[in-house]
DOVEXSE-108754 format. One record per atom (N, C-alpha, C, O): residue in one letter; x, y, z. Coordinates in Angstrom, 3 decimals. Example, Ala and Ser with C-alpha at 12.3 -4.5 7.8 and 13.67 -1.06 7.14 Angstrom:
2
(site 'A',(13.190,-5.690,7.800))
(site 'A',(12.300,-4.500,7.800))
(site 'A',(13.200,-3.300,7.800))
(site 'A',(14.236,-3.319,8.465))
(site 'S',(12.850,-2.250,7.080))
(site 'S',(13.670,-1.060,7.140))
(site 'S',(12.900,0.030,7.870))
(site 'S',(13.409,1.138,8.039))
END
This chain:
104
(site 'X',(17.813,4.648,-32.554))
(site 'X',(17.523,3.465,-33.347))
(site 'X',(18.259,2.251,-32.789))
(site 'X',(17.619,1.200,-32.779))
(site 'X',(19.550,2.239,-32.307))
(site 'X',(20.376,1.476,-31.508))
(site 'X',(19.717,0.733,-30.401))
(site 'X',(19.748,-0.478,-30.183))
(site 'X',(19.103,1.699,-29.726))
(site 'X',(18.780,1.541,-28.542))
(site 'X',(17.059,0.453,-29.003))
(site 'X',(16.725,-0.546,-28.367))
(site 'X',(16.413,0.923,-29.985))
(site 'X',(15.126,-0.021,-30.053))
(site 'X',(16.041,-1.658,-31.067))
(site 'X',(15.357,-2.678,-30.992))
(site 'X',(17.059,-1.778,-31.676))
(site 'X',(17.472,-2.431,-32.299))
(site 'X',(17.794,-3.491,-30.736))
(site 'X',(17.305,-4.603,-30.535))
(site 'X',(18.501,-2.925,-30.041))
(site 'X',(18.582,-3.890,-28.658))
(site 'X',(17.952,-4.419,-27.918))
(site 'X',(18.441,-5.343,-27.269))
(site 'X',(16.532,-3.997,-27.728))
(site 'X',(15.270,-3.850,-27.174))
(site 'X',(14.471,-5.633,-27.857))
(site 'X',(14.307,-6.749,-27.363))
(site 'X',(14.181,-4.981,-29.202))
(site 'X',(13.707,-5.763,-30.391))
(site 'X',(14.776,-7.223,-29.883))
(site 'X',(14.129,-8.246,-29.661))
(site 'X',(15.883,-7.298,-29.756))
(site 'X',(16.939,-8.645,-29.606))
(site 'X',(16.539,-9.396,-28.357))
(site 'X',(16.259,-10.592,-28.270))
(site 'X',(16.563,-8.398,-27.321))
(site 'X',(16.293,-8.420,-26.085))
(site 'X',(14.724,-9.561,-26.366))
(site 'X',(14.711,-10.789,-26.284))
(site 'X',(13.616,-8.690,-26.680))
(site 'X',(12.761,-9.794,-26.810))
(site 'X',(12.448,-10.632,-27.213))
(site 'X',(11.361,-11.110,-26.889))
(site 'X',(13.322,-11.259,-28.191))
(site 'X',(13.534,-12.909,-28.323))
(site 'X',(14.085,-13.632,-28.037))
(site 'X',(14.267,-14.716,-28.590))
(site 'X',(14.708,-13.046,-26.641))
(site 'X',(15.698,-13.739,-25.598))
(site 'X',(14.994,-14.595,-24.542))
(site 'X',(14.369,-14.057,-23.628))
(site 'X',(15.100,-16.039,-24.672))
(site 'X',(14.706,-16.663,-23.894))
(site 'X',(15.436,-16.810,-22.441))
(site 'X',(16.651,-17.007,-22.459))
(site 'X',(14.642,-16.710,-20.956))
(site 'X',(15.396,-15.672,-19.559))
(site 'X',(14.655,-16.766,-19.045))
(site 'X',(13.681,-17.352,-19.517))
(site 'X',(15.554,-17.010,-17.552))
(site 'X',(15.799,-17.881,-16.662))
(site 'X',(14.294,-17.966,-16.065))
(site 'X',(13.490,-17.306,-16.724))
(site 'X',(13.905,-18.459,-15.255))
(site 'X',(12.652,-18.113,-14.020))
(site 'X',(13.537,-17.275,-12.757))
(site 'X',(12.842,-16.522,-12.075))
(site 'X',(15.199,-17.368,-12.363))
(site 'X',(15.336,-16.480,-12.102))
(site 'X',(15.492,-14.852,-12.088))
(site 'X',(15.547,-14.005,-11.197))
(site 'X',(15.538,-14.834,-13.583))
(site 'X',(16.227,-13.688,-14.303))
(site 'X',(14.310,-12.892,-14.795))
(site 'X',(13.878,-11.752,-14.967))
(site 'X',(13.829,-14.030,-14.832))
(site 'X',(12.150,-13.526,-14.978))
(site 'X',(11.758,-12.727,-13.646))
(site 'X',(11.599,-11.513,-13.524))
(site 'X',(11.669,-13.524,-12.884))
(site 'X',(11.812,-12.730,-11.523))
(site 'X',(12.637,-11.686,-11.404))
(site 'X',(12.200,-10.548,-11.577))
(site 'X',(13.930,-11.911,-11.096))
(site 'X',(14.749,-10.032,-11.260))
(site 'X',(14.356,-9.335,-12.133))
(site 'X',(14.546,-8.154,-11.844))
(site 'X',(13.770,-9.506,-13.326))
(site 'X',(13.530,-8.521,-14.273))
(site 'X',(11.708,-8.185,-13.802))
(site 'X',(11.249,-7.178,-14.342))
(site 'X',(10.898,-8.835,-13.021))
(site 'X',(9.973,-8.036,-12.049))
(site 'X',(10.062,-7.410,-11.315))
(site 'X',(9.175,-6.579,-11.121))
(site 'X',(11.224,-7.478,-10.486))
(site 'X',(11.759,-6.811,-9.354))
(site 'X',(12.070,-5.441,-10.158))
(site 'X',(11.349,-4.447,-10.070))
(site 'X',(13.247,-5.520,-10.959))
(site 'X',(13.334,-4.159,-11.569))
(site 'X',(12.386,-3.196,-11.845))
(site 'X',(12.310,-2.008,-11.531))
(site 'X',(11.508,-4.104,-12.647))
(site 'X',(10.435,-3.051,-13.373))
(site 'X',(9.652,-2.381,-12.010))
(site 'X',(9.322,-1.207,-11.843))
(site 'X',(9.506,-3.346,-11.253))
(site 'X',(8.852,-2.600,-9.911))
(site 'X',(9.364,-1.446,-9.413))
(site 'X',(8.750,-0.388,-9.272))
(site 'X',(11.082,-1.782,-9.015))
(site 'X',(11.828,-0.673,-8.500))
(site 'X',(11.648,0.691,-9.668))
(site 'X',(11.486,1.834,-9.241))
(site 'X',(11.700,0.397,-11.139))
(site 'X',(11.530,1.561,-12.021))
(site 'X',(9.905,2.450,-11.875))
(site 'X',(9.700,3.663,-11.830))
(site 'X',(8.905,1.262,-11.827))
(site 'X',(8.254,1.741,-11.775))
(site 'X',(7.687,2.982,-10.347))
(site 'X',(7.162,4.080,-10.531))
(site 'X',(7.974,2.421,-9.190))
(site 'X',(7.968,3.289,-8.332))
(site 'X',(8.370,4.034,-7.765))
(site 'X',(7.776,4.695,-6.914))
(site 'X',(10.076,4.167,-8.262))
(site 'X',(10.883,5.208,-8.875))
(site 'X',(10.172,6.238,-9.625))
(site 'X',(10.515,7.300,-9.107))
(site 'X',(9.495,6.431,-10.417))
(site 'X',(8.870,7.521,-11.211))
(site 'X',(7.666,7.877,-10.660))
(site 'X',(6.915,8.713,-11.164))
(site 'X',(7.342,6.958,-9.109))
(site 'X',(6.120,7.889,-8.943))
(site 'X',(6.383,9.141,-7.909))
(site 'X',(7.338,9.284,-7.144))
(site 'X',(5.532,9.791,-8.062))
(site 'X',(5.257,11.312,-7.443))
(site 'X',(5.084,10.549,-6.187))
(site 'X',(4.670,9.392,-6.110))
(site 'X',(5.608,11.663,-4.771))
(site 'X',(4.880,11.000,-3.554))
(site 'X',(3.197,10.802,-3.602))
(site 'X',(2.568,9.811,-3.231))
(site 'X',(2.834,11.667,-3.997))
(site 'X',(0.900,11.540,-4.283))
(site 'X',(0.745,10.444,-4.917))
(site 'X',(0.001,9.670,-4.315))
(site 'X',(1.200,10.005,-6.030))
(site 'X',(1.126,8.525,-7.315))
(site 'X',(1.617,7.728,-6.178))
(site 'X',(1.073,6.633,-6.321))
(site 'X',(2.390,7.694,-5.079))
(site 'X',(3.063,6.313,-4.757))
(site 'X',(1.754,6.033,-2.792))
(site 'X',(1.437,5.020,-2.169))
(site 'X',(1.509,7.230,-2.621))
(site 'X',(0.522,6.960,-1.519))
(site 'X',(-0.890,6.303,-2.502))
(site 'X',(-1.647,5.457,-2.026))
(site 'X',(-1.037,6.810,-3.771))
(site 'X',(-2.277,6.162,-3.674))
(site 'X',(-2.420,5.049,-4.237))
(site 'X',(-3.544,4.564,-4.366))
(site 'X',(-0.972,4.237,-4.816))
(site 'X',(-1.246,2.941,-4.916))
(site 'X',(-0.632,2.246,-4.112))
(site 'X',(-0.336,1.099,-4.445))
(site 'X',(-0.283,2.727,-2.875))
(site 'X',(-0.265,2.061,-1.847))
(site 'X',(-1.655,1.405,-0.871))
(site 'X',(-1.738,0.323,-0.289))
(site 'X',(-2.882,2.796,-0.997))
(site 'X',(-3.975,2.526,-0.407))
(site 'X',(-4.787,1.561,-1.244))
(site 'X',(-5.528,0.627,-0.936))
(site 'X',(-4.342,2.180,-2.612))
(site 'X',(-5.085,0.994,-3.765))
(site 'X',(-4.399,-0.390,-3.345))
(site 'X',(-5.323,-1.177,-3.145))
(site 'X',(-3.261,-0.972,-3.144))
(site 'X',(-2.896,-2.211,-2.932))
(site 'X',(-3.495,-2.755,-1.378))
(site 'X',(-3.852,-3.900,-1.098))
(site 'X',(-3.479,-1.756,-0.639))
(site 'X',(-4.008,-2.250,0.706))
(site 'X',(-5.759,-2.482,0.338))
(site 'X',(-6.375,-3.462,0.756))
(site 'X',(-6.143,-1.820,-0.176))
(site 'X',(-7.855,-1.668,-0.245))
(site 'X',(-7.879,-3.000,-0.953))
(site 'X',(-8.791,-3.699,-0.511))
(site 'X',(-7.126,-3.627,-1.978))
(site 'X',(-6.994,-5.003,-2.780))
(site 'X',(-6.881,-5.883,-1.849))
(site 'X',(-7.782,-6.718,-1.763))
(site 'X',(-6.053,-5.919,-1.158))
(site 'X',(-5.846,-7.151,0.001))
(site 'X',(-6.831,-7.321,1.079))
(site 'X',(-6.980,-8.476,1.476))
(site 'X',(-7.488,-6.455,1.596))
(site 'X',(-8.691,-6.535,2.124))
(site 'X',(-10.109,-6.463,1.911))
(site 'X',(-11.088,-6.310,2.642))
(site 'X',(-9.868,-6.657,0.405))
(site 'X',(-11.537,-6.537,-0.778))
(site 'X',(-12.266,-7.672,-0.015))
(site 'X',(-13.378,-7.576,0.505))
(site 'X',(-11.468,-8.752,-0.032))
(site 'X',(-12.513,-10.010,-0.324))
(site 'X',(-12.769,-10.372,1.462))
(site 'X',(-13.497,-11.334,1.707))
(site 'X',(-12.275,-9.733,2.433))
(site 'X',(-12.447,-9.838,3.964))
(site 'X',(-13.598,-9.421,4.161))
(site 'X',(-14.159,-8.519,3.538))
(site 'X',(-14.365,-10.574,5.764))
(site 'X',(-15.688,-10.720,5.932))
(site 'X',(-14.927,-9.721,7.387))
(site 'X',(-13.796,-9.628,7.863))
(site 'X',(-16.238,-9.132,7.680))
(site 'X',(-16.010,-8.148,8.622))
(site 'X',(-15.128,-8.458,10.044))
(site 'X',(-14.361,-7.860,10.800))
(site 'X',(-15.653,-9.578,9.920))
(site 'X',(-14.831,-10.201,11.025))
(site 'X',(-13.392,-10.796,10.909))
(site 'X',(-12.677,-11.073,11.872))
(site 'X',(-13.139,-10.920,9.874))
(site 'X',(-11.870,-11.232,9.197))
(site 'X',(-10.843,-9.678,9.322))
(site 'X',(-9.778,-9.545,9.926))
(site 'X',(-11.492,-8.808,8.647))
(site 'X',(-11.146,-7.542,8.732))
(site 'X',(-10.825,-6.877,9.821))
(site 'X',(-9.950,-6.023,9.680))
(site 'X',(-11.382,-7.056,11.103))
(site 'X',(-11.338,-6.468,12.376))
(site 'X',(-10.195,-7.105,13.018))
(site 'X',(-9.282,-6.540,13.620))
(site 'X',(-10.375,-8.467,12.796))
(site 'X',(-8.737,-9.457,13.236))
(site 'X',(-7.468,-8.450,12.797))
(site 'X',(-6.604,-7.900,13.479))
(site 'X',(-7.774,-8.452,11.158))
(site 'X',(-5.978,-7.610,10.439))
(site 'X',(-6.520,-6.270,11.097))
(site 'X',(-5.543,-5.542,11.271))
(site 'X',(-7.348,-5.829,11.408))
(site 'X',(-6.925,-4.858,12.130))
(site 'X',(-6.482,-4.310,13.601))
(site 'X',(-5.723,-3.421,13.988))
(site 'X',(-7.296,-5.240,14.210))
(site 'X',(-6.543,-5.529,15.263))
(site 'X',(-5.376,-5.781,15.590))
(site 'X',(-4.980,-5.739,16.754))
(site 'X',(-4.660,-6.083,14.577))
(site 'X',(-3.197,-7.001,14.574))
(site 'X',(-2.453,-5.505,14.157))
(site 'X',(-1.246,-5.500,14.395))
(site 'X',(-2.766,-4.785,13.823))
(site 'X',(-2.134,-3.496,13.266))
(site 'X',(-2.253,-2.536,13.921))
(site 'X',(-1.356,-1.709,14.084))
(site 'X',(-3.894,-2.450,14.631))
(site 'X',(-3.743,-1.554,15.986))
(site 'X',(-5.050,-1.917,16.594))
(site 'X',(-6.088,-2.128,15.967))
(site 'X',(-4.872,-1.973,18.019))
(site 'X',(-5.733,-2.902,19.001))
(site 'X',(-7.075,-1.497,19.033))
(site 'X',(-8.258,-1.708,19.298))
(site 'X',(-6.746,-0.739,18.844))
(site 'X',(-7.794,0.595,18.800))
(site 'X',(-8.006,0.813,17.477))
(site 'X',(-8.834,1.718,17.581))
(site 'X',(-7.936,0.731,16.887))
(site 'X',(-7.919,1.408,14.994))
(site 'X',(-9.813,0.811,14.354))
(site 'X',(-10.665,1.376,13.668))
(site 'X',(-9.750,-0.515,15.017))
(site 'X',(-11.355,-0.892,14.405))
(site 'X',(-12.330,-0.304,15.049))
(site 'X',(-13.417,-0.094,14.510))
(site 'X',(-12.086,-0.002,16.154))
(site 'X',(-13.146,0.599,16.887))
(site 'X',(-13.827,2.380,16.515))
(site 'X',(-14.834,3.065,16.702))
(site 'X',(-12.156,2.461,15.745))
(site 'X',(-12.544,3.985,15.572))
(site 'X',(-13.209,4.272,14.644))
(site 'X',(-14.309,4.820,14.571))
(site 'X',(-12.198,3.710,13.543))
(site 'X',(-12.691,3.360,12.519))
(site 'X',(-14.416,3.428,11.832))
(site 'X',(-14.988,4.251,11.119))
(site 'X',(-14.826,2.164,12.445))
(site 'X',(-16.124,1.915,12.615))
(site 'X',(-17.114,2.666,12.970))
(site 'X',(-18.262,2.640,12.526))
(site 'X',(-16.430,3.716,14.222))
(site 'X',(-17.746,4.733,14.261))
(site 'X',(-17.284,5.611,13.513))
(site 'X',(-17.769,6.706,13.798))
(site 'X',(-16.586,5.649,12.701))
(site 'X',(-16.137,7.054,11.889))
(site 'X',(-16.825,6.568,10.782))
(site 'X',(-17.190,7.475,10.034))
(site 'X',(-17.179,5.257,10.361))
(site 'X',(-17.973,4.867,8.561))
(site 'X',(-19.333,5.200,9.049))
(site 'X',(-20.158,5.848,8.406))
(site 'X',(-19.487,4.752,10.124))
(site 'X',(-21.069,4.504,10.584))
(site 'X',(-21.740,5.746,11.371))
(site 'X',(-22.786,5.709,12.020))
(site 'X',(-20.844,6.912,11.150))
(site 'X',(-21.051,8.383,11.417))
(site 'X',(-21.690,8.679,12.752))
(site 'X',(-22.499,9.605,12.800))
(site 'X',(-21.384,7.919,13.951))
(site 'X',(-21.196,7.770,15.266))
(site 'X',(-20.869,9.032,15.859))
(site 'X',(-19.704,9.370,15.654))
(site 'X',(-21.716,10.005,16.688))
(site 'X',(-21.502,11.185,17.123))
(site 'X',(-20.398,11.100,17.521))
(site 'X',(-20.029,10.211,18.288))
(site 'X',(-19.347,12.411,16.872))
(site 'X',(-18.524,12.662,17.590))
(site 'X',(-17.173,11.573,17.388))
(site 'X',(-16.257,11.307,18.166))
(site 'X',(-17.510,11.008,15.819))
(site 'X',(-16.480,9.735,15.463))
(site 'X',(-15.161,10.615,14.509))
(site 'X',(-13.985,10.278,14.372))
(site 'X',(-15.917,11.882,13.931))
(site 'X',(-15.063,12.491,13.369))
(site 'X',(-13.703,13.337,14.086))
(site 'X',(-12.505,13.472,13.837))
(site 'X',(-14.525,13.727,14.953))
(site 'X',(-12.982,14.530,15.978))
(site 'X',(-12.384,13.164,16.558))
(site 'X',(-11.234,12.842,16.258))
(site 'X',(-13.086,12.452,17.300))
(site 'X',(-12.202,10.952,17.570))
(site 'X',(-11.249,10.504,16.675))
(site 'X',(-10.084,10.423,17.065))
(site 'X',(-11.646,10.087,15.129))
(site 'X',(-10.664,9.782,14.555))
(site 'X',(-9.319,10.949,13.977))
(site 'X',(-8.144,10.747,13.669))
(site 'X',(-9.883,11.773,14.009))
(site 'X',(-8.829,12.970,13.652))
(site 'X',(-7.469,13.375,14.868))
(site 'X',(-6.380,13.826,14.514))
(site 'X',(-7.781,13.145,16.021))
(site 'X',(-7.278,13.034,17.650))
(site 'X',(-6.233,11.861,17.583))
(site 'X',(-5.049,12.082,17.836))
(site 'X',(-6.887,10.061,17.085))
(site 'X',(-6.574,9.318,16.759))
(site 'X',(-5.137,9.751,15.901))
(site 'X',(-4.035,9.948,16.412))
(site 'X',(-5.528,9.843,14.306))
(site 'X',(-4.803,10.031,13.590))
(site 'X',(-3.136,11.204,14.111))
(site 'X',(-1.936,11.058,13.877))
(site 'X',(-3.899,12.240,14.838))
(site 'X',(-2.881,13.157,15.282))
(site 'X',(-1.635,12.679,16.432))
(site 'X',(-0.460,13.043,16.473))
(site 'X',(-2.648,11.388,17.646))
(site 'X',(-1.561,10.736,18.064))
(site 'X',(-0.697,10.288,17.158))
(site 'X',(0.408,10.668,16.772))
(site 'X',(-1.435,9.375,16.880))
(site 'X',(-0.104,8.618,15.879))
(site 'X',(0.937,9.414,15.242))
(site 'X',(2.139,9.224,15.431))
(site 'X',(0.347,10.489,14.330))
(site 'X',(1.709,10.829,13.759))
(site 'X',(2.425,11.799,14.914))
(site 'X',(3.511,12.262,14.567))
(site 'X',(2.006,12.121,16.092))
(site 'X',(2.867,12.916,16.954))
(site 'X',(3.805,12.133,17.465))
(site 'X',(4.947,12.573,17.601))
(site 'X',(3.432,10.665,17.882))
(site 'X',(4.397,9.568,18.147))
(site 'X',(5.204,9.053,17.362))
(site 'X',(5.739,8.037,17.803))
(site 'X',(5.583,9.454,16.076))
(site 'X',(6.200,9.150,14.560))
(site 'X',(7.636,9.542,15.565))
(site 'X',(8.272,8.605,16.047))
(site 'X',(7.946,10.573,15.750))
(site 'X',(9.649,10.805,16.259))
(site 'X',(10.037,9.593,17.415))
(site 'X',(11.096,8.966,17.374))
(site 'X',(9.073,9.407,18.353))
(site 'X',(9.083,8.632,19.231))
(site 'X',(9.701,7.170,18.314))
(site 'X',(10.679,6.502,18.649))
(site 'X',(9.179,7.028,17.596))
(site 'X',(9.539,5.845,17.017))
(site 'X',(10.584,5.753,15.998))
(site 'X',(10.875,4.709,15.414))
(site 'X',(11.198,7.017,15.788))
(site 'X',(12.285,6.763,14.629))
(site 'X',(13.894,6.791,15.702))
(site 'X',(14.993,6.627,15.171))
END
């Protein structure tokens, strides 16, 4: 009861624009604190799939390019079911994470 009695005070506390901000930051850090690795990959892809909703194809191929000079190409024949796009991108994918130690 203590604890909602503080809560209840708490929200008629008028807070800084800095302290508004840190108290987003927190809730963020809490919130993704409690996610499962599975809960935290898929609103990661959900936030990436958001940032590139409103990109015209050609817009899209740029950020991807910029992220990996090969990735659109593969990509592309892997949506557009391009013989032989599925083992390509899977080959793809397997470099990369084999090069993961390389890079840590």
């Amino acid at each position: 009861m203590l604890f909602h009695k503080i809560l209840n005070a708490m929200n008629s506390t008028k807070i800084t624009p800095q302290q508004l901000a840190d108290l987003k930051h927190e809730f963020a850090n809490l919130m993704i604190g409690d996610m499962s690795p599975k809960e935290l990959f898929e609103f990661a892809v959900h936030r990436v799939v958001c940032d590139v909703a409103t990109m015209k194809q050609e817009e899209l191929k740029d950020h991807i390019d910029e992220y990996d000079e090969y990735a659109y190409e593969i990509l592309e024949d892997y949506v557009t079911d391009t013989v032989g796009s599925y083992e390509c991108y899977q080959e793809f994918i397997h470099e990369r994470n084999a090069n993961d130690w390389i890079d840590d």
